[in-house]
C-alpha positions as a printed Julia matrix, in Angstrom:
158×3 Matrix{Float64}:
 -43.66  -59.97  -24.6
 -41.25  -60.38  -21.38
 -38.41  -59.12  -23.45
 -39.98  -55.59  -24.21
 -40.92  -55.33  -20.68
 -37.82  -55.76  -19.47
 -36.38  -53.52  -21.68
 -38.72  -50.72  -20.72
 -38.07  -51.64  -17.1
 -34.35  -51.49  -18.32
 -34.66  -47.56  -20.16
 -36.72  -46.93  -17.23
 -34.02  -47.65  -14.82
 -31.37  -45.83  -16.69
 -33.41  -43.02  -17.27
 -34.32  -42.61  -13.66
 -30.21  -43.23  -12.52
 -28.75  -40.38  -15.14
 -31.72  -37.93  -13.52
 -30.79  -38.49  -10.13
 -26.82  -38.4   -11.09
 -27.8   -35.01  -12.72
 -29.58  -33.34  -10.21
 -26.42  -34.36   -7.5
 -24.42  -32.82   -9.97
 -26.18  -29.37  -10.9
 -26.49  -29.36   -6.44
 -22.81  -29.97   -5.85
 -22.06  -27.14   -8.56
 -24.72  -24.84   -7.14
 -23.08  -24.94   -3.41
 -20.14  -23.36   -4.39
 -20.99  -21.2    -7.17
 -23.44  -19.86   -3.98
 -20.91  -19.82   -1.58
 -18.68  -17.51   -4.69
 -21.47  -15.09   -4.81
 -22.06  -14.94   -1.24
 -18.29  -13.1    -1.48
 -16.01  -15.29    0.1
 -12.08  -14.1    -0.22
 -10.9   -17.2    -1.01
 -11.04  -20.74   -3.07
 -10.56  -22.5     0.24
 -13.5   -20.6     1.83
 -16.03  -21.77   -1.03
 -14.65  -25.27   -0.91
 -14.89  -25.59    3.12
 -18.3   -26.94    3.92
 -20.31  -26.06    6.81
 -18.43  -22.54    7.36
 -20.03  -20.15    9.03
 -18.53  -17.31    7.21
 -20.33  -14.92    5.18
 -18.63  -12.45    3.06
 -19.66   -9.35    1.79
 -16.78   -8.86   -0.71
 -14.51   -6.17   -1.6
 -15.56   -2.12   -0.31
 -14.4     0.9    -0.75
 -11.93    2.22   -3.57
  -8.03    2.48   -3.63
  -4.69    1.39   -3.8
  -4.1    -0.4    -0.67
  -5.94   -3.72   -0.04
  -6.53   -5.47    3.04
  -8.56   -8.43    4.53
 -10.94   -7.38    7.42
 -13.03  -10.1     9.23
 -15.78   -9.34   11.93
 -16.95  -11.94   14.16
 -20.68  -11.53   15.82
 -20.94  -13.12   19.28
 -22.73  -16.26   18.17
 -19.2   -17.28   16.24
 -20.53  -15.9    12.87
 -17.61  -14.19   10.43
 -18.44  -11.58    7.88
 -15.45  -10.91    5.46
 -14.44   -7.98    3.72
 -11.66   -7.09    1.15
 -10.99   -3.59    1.98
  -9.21   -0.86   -0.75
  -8.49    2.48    0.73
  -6.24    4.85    0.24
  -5.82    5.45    4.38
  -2.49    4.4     6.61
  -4.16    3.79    9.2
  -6.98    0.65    9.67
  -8.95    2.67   11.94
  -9.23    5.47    9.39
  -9.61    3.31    6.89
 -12.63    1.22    8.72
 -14.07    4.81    9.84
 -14.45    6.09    6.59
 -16.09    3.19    5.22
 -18.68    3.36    7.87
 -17.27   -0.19    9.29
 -16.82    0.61   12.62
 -17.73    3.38   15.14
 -17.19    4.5    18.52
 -16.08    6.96   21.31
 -12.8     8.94   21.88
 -11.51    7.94   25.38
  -8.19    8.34   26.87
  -6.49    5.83   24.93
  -8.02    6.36   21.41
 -10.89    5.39   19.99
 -13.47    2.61   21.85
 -14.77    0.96   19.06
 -18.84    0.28   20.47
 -20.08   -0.93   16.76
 -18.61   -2.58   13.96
 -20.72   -3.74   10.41
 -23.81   -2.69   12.3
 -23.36   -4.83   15.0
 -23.03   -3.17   19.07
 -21.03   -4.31   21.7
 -22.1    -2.91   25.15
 -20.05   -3.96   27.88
 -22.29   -2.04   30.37
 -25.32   -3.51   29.62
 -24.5    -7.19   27.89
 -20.59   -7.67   29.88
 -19.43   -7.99   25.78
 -17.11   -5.92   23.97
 -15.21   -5.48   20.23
 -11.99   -6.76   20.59
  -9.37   -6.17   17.76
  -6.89   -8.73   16.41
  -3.71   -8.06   13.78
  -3.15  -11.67   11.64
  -5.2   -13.75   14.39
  -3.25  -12.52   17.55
  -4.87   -9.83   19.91
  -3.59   -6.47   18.86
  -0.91   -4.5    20.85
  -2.62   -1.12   19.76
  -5.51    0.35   18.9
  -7.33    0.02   15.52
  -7.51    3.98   15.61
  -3.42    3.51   15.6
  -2.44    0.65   13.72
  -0.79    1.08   10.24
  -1.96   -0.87    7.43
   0.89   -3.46    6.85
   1.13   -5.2     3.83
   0.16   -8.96    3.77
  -1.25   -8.54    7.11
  -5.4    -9.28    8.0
  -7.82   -7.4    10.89
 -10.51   -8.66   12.49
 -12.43   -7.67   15.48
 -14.21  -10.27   17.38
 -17.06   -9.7    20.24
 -15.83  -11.12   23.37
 -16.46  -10.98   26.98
 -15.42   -8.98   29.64
């Protein structure tokens, strides 16, 4: 009699260890086929845990291709793969409805970008724009679309 109920015991155990090592497994996979669908750019995105980026994949139609980031005040990234057929990444973010803004004396003041506002009247925060991580010498309104090179624009404070 003990030797049947130890076996059961036994199954039991086994049974109980390849469920739990199966639903670990299906979880891992599941994070970063979620992270994949979520639109992330890149491999190293979906495999970085804890990012805060969210992507909303690739817009818009033609032959050039660029990466375009936007960072929200609280730190959050939204990425974008952009095809156009513009020269210029103001143009190009314009006609995709991307950003938005005013004609002033130096070009366009870019107040909104993916929805989001930046009012440095009333909140001291504005949309700053950066060319492969670095703050941008011109404006996005004058900037031509290089090749191998990314955009962002990133709220900051005044």
């Amino acid at each position: 009699m003990k030797r049947i109920s130890v076996s059961k015991r036994l199954t039991y155990i086994i049974c109980m260890a390849l469920t739990l090592a199966t639903v670990l497994f299906a979880a891992g996979c599941g994070n970063g086929a979620d992270k994949k669908a979520e639109g992330d750019l890149t491999e190293d995105a979906v495999a970085e845990e804890g990012s805060q980026a969210q992507g909303a994949g690739a817009i818009g139609e033609g032959n050039t291709v660029f990466p375009f980031t936007v960072v929200d005040k609280d730190g959050n990234e939204t990425k974008f793969e952009v095809h156009t057929d513009k020269e210029i990444v103001g143009e190009a973010l314009e006609e995709l409805g991307l950003i938005s803004g005013d004609e002033g004396e130096y070009g366009l003041y870019v107040k909104t970008v993916n929805g989001i506002t930046a009012d440095y009247d009333a909140d001291g925060v504005y949309w700053a724009f950066y060319v492969n991580g670095e703050y941008a010498v011109s404006g996005v309104d004058s900037t031509p679309i290089a090749e191998g090179e990314s955009y962002s624009f990133k709220v900051e404070k005044g």
